[in-house]
C-alpha positions as a Python dict, from the first residue, in 0.01 Angstrom:
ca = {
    (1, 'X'): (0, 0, 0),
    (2, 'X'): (144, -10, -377),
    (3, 'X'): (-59, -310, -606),
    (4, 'X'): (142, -527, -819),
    (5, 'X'): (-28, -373, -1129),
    (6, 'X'): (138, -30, -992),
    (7, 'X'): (453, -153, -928),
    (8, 'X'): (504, -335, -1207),
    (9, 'X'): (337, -85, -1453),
    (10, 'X'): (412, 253, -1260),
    (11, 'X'): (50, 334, -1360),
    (12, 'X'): (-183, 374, -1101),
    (13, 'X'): (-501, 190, -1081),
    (14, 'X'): (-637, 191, -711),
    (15, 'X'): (-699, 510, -525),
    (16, 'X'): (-383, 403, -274),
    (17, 'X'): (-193, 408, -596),
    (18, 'X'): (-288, 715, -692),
    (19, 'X'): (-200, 867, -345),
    (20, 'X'): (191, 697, -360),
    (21, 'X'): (165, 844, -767),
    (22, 'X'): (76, 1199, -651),
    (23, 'X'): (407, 1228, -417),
    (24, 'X'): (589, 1231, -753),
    (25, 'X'): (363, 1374, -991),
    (26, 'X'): (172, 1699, -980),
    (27, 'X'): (-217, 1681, -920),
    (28, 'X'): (-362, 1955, -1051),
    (29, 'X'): (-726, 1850, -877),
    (30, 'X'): (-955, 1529, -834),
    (31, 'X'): (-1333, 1486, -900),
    (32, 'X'): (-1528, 1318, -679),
    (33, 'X'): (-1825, 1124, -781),
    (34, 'X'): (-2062, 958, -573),
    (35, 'X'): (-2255, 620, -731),
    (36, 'X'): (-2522, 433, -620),
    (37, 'X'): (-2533, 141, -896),
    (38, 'X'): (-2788, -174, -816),
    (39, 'X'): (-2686, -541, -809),
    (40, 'X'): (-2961, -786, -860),
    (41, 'X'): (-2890, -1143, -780),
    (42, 'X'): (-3128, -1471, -745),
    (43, 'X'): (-3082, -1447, -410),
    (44, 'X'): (-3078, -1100, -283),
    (45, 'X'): (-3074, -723, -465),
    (46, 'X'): (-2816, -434, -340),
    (47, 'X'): (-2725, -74, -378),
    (48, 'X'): (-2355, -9, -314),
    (49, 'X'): (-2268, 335, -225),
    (50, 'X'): (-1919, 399, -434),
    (51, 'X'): (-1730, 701, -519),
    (52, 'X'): (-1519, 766, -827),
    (53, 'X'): (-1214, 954, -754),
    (54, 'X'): (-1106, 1105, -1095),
    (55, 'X'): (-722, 1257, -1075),
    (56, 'X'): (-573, 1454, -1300),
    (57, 'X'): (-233, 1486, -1311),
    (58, 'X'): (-5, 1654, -1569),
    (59, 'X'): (21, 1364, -1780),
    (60, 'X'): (-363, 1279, -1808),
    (61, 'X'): (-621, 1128, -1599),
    (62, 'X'): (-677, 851, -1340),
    (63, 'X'): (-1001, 714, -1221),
    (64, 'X'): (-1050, 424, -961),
    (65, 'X'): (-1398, 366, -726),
    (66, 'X'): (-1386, 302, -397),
    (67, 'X'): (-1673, 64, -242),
    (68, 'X'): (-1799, 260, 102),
    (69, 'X'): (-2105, 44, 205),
    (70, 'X'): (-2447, -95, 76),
    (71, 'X'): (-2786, -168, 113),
    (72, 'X'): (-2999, -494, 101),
    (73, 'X'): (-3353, -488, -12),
    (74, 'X'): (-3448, -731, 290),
    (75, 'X'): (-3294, -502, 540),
    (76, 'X'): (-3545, -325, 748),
    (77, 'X'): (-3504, 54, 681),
    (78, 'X'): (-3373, 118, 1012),
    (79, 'X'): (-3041, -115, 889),
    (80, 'X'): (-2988, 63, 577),
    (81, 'X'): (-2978, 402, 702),
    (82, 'X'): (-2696, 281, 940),
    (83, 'X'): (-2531, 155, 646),
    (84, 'X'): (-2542, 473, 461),
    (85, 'X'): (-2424, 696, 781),
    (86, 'X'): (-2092, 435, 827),
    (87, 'X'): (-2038, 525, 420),
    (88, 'X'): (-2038, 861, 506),
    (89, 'X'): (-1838, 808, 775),
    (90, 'X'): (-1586, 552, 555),
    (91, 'X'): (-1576, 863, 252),
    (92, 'X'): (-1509, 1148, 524),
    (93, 'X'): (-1219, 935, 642),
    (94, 'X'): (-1086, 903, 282),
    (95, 'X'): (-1086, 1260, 214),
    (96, 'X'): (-932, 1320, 527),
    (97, 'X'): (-655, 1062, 436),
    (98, 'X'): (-621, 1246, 79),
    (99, 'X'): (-619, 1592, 237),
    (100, 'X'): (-314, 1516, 501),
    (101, 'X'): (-100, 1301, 221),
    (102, 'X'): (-168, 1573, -30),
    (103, 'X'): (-226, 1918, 151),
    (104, 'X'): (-420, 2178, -57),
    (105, 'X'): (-518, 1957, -353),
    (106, 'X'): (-843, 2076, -505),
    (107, 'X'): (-1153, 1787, -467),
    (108, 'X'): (-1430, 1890, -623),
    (109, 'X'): (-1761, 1717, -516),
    (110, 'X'): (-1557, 1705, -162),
    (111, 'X'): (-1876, 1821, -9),
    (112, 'X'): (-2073, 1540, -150),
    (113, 'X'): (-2279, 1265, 74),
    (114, 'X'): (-2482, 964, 30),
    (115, 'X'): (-2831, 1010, 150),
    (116, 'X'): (-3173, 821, 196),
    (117, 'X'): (-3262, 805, -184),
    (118, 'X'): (-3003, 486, -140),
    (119, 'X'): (-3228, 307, 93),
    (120, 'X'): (-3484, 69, -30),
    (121, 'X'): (-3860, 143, 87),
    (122, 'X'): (-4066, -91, 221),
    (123, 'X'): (-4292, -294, -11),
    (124, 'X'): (-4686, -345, 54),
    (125, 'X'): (-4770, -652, -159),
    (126, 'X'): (-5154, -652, -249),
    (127, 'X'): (-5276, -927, -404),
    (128, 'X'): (-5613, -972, -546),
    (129, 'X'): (-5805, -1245, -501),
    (130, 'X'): (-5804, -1491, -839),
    (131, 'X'): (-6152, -1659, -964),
    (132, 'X'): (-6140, -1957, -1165),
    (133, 'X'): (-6269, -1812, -1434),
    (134, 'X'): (-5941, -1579, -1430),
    (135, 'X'): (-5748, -1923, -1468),
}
């Protein structure tokens, strides 16, 4: 599905974009970069596994991220590993997509995959005892 932005503009911005753009315009290859950035809230902290699809077409490049999953701090580990298997799952899918739309098209980083360094480990708090003369 087309955005507004891309319609309106005829430069794309979302990856979808970028797949309607390529039927038109030569790709010559796309990067693939997978990101891990950290989202720290007063509620709860998060790691969102996103990749960066960088095309390049004829007339200059396109990036745009795609949000596959995350991972909560309080999640037990257990959780989080599920989450990072379904983004696997969810980025597999989207290369597949790419792959049928745009046949032999060159992805480098294609063989790329979230792993456990994305899951939070579980925190042993130690406190010490206080004194009052520590006050």
């Amino acid at each position: 599905m087309r955005s507004i932005r891309y319609i309106l503009s005829g430069k794309p911005s979302r990856l979808d974009d970028c797949i309607d753009y390529a039927d038109h315009h030569p790709v010559q290859r796309i990067e693939l970069t997978l990101q891990t950035p950290e989202q720290v809230t007063e509620i709860w902290t998060a790691r969102w596994l996103q990749g960066r699809f960088t095309w390049f077409f004829e007339g200059g490049a396109v990036a745009c991220e795609r949000a596959f999953g995350g991972c909560f701090q309080h999640e037990p580990s257990a959780r989080q590993l599920t989450s990072v298997h379904n983004a696997n799952a969810r980025l597999l899918r989207e290369l597949d997509a790419i792959r049928d739309r745009l046949g032999d098209v060159p992805i480098d980083g294609a063989d790329r995959r979230f792993d456990e360094s994305a899951v939070y480990q579980p925190q042993t708090a130690q406190f010490d005892a206080w004194t009052p003369d520590q006050l």
